[in-house]
C-alpha positions in Angstrom: 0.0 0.0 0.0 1.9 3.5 -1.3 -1.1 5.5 -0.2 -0.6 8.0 2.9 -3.0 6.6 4.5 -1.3 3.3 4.0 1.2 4.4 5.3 0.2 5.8 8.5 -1.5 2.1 8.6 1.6 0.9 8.1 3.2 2.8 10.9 0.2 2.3 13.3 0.6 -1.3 13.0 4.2 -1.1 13.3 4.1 0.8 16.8 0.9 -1.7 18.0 3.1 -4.4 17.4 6.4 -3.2 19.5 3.6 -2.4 22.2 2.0 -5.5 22.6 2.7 -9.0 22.8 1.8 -10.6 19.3 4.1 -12.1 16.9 6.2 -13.3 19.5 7.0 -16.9 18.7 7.2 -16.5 14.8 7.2 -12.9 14.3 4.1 -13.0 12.4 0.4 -12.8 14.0 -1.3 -15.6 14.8 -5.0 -16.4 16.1 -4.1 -15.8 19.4 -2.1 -12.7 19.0 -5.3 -11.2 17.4 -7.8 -12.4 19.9 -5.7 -10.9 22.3 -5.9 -7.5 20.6 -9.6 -7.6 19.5 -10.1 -7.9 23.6 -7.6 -5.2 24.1 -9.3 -2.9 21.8 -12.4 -3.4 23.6 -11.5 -2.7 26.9 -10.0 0.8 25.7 -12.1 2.4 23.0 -15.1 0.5 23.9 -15.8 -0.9 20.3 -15.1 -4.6 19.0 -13.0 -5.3 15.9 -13.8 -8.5 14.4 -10.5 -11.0 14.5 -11.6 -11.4 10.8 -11.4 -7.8 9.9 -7.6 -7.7 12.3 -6.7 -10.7 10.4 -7.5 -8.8 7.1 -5.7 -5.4 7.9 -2.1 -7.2 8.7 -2.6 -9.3 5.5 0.6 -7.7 3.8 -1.1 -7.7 0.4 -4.2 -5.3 2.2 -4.5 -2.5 -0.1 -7.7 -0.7 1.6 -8.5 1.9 4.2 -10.3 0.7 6.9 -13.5 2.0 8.2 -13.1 5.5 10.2 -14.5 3.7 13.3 -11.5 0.8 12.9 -9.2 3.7 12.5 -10.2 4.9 15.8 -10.4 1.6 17.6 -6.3 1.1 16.5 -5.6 4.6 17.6 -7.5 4.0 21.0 -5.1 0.7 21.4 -1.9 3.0 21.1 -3.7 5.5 24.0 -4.6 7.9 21.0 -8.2 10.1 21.3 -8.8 9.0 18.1 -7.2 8.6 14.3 -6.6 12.2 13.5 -5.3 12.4 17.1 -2.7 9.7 16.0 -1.8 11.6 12.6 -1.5 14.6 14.1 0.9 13.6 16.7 2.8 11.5 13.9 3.4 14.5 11.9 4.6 16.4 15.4 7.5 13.4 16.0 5.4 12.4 18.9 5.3 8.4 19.0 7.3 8.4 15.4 10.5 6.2 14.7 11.2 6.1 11.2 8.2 7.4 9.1 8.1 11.7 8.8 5.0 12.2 6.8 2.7 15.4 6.1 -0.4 15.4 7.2 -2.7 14.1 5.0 -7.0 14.2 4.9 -8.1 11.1 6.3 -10.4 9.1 6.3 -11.2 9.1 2.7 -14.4 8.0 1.6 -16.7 8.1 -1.4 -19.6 8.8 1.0 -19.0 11.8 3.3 -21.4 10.9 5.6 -19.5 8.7 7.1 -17.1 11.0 8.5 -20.1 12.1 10.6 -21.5 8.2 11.6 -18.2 6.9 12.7 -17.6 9.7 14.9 -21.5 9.0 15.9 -20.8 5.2 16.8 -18.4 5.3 18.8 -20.1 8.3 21.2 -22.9 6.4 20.9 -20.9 3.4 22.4 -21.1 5.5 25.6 -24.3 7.7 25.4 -27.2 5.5 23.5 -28.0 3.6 26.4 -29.5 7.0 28.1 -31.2 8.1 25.2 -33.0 5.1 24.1 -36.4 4.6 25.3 -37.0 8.3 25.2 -40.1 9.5 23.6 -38.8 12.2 20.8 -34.3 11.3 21.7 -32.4 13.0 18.6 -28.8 12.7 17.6 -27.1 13.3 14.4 -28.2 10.7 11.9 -30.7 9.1 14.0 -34.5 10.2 15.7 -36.1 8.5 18.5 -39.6 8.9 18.8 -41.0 6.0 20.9 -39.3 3.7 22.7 -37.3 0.6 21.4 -38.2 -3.0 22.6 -35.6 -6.0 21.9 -35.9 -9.7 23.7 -35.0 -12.8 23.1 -36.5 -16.8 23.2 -34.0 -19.7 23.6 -35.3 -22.6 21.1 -33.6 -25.0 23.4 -32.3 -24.3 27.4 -29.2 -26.1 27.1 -26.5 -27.2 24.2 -25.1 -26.1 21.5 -26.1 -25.2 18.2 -29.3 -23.2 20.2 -31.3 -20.7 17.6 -32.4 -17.9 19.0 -35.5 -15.9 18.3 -34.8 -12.0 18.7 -38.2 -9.9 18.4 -37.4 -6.2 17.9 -39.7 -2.7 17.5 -38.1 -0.5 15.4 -41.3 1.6 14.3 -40.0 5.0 16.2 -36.7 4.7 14.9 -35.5 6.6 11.7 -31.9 6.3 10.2 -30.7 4.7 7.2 -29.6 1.0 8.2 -30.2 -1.4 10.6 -28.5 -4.1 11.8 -28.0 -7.2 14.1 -25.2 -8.4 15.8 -25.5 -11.9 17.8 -21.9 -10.9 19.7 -19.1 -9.0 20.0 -17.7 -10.4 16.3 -18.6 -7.9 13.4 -18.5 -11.2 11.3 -21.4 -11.8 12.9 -23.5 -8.4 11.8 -26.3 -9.2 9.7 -29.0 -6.2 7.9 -32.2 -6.1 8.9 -35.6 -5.0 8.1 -36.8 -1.9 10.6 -40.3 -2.7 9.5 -40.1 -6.7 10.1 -40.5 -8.4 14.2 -38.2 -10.9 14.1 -34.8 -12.1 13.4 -33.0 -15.4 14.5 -29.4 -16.2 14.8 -27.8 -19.8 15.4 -25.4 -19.5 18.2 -22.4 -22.1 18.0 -20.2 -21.0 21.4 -21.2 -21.1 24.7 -21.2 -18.2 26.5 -23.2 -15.0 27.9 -23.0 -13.2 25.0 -24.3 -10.0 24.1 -26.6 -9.0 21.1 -27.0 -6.0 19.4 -29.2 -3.9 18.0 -28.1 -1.5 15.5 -28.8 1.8 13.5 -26.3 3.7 11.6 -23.3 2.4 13.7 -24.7 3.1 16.8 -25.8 0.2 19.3 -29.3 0.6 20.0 -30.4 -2.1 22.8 -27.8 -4.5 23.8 -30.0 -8.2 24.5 -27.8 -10.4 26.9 -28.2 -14.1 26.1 -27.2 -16.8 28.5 -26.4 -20.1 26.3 -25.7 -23.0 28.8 -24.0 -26.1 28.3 -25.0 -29.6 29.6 -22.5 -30.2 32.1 -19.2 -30.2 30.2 -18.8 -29.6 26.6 -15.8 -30.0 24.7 -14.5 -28.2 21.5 -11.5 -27.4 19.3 -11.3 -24.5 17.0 -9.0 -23.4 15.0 -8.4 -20.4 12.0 -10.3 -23.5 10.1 -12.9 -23.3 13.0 -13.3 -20.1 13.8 -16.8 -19.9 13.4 -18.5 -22.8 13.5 -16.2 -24.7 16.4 -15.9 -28.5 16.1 -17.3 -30.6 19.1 -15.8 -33.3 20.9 -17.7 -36.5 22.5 -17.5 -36.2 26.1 -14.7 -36.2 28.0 -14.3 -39.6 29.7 -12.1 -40.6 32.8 -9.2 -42.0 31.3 -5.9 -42.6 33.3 -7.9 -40.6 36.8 -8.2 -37.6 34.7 -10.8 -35.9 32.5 -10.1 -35.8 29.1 -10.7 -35.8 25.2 -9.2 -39.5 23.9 -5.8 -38.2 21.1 -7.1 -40.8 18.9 -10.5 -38.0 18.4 -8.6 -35.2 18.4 -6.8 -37.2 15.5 -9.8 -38.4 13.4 -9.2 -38.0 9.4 -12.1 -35.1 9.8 -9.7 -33.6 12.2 -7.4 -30.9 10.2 -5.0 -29.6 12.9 -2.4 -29.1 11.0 -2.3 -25.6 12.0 -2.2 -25.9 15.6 -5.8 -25.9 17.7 -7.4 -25.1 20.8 -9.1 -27.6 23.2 -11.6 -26.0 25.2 -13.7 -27.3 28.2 -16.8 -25.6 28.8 -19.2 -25.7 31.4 -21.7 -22.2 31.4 -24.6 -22.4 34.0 -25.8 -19.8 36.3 -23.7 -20.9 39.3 -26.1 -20.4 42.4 -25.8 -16.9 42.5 -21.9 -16.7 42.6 -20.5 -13.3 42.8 -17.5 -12.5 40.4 -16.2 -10.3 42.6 -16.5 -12.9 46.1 -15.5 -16.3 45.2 -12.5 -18.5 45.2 -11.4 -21.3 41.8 -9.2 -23.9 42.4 -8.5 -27.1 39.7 -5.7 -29.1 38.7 -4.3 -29.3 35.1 -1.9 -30.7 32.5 -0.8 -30.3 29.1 -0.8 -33.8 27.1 2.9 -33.7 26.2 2.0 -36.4 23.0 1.1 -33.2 21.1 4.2 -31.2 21.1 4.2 -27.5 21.2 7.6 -25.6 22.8 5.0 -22.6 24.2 2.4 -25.0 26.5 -0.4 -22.5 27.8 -3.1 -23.3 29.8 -5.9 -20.3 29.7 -8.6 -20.4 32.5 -12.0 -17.9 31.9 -14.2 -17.3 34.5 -17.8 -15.6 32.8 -20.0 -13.1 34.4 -22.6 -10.9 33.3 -20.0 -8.4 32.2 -17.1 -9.7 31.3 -14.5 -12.2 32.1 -11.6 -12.8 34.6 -9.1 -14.6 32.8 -6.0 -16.7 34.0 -2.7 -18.1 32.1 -0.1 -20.3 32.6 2.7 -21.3 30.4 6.8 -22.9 30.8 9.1 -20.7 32.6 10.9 -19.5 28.0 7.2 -18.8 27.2 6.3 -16.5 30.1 6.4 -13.1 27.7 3.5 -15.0 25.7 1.3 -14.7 28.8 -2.0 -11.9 29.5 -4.3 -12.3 31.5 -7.0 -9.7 32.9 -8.5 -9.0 36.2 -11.3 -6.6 36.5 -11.2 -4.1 34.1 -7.2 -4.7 34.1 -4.8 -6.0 31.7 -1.8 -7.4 32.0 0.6 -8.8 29.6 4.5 -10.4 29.9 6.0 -8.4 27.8 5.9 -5.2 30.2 5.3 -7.0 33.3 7.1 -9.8 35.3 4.4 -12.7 34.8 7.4 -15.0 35.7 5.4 -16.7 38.5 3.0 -17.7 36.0 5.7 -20.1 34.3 5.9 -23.9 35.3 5.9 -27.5 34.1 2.9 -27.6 32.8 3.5 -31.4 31.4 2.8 -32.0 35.1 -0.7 -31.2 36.8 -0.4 -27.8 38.7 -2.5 -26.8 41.2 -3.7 -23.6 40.1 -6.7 -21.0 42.1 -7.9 -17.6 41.9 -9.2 -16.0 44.9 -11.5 -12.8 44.6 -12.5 -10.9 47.9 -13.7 -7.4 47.5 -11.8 -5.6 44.8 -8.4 -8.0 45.4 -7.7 -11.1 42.8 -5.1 -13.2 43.7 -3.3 -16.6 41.7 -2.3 -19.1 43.2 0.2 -21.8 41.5 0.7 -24.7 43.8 -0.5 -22.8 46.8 2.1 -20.3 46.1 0.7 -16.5 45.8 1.8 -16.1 42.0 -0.2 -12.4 41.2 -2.5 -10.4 42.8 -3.7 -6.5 41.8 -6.7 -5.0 42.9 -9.7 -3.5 40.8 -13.2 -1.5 41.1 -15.2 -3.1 38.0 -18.0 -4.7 39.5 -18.8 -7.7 36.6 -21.7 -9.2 38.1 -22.4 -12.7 38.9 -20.9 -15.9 37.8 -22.5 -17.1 34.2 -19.4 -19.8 33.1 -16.3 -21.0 33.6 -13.9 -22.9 31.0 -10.4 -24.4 30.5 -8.3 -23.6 27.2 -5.4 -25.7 26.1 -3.2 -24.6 22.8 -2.8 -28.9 22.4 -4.5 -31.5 24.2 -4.8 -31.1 28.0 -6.7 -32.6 31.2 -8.5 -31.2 34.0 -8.0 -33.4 37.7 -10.8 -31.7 39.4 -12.9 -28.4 39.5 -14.1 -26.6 42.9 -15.7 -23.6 42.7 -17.7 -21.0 46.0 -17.8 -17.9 48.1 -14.6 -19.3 49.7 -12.0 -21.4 50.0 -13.7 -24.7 51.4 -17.2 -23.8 50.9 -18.0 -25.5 47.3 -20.9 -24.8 45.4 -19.8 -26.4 42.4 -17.4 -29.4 42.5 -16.2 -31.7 39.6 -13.9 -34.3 41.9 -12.0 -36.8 39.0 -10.5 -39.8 40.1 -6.7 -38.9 40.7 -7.7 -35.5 42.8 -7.3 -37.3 46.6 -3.6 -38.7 45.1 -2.9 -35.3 43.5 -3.6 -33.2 47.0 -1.5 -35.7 48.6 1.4 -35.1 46.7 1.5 -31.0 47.0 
């Protein structure tokens, strides 16, 4: 791309990449590195870039200008107001290494207004959620006149695929398109009619996911849907599975552990032969279990018959709002590791995550403990991390288990404290395993 604005891309992309962990282990991106950043983009600009649409900017063939509002969201991740904030501190030698470049009228577009609606979505990010409902509401692009209904119906209460009926009002709403989005994935943003009731929408992850309704780019009503496994459900995805994820059979006890068998992760209709994720889901409502007062605890291995050199072990804990999430990985891999605490982020490239590192061929012991604004790991009853945090997330919707290869889980307890289990998955090595720490 020999545009300006390609190369201010170019230059954004550059500096993103020196700031953040991606691209460690090969130098190019891969699907983690850009789930990692689609999150990170969220939690600082409060808008969702598809991995799709990340995966499609740092093609090296991309020849296109994103959309103003993906602009802003790479800007946001580099602590920018916005994309003309970026350029304009470019062209000052603020944040520039090798690129001096005038400053040049971006975004282009064929279609001025969108100039005005990207500006528009993200504000309205932050501000629809008062204005809706209001009888006569008016902001640039869009009029309110009555108030905006959006629910949902489950066609089944638990497993996966689970179709989902959405019924919507959009009779006192005027702008010039509408849209549905099942999640946070754009890939997932289908039109729709403002005159019609209903749209449905086949949901293939577990999860508490939220769905949106759109005008313009600004989220109208956000509809929160809770889709609930039975018991445990296994699944592998991949960048061939990215959307559609492929399930496993149940886990089965095999060698006092819970596990998927390597001969199915190996079936001919298998292709992993670019690497995969095992995940082990369980998503309930977990007896009303506050995300900010409870206490995790499990034991977990990698299966080292699938070699990879970086072994991670990921562990998500759900809630209305958003997600604590844990990571573990061998003492070389530790820079590879993020994980996020309340509304807060950390990675080991600019932190010492070094406590996080361990054999993770052998089960570790690993807990989280969450007591009134303080999280705190645990790695073979050894304190391991703890930071503090003010984000209240809600209760407890899901927890699940991530392996980049195959991996086994010895037992899950989860409650309000430390000894007090409402949830407990006890596997047939965990007496030997507690024994032996």
């Amino acid at each position: 791309m020999k545009t300006l604005e390609g190369t201010y891309l170019t230059q954004c992309k550059h500096l993103i990449e020196k700031q953040y962990p991606v691209g460690l282990s090969t130098g190019k991106l891969m699907q983690r590195d850009f789930e990692y950043l689609s999150e990170q983009i969220e939690e600082k600009s409060g808008l969702r870039i598809s991995i799709s649409t990340l995966k499609r900017i740092w093609r090296e063939d991309y020849q296109s200008v994103p959309h103003p509002a993906t602009l802003n969201a790479l800007a946001a991740l580099l602590g920018f107001e916005n994309w003309q904030d970026f350029i304009q501190t470019q062209n000052a030698g603020i944040h520039q290494e090798e690129l001096p470049l005038p400053l040049p009228n971006i975004p282009s577009s064929p279609k001025p207004k969108w100039m005005w609606v990207a500006a528009l979505g993200a504000l309205a990010l932050f501000t629809s959620v008062f204005l809706l409902g209001n009888g006569g509401s008016t902001f640039e692009g869009i009029e309110i006149s009555s108030p905006i209904s959006f629910s949902a119906n489950k066609t089944v209460d638990q497993g996966l695929p689970n179709t989902v009926i959405f019924e919507y009002d959009l009779s006192g709403v005027t702008a010039d398109s509408f849209f549905f989005q099942q999640a946070w994935d754009e890939t997932y943003k289908e039109p729709i009619d403002p005159l019609g009731k209903y749209h449905n929408s086949i949901y293939y992850y577990p999860g508490f996911h939220k769905a949106k309704l759109i005008a313009n780019d600004s989220i109208l009503k956000i509809h929160r849907v809770h889709l609930l496994t039975e018991g445990w459900l296994p699944y592998l995805n991949n960048e061939e599975y990215t959307q559609i994820p492929r399930y496993l059979a149940q886990p089965k006890l095999l060698s006092g552990s819970f596990k998927v068998s390597q001969e199915e992760i190996m079936h001919p209709d298998i292709n992993i032969s670019k690497g995969f994720k095992l995940t082990y889901a369980n998503m309930q409502d977990f007896k009303g279990l506050s995300s900010g007062n409870f206490y995790l605890e499990s034991a977990l291995r990698m299966d080292s018959s699938y070699y990879n050199p970086c072994p991670e072990i990921q562990v998500y804990v759900h809630s209305e709002v958003h997600i604590h999430k844990l990571a573990f990985s061998s003492k070389g891999c530790v820079r590879n590791v993020w994980i996020k605490l309340g509304e807060k982020y950390f990675n080991g490239q600019d932190e010492d995550l070094s406590a996080l590192g361990t054999d993770l061929f052998n089960y570790q012991k690993v807990s989280l403990e969450v007591r009134d604004g303080l999280a705190s790991i645990f790695l073979n009853e050894e304190l391991a991390f703890q930071t503090s945090f003010k984000e209240d997330m809600g209760e407890i919707k899901g927890i699940d288990f991530r392996f980049y290869g195959l991996g086994e889980i010895d037992y899950v307890r989860m409650g309000p404290k430390k000894g007090d289990w409402t949830f407990q998955e006890e596997f047939k090595g965990a007496a030997n395993l507690e024994n032996s720490l």
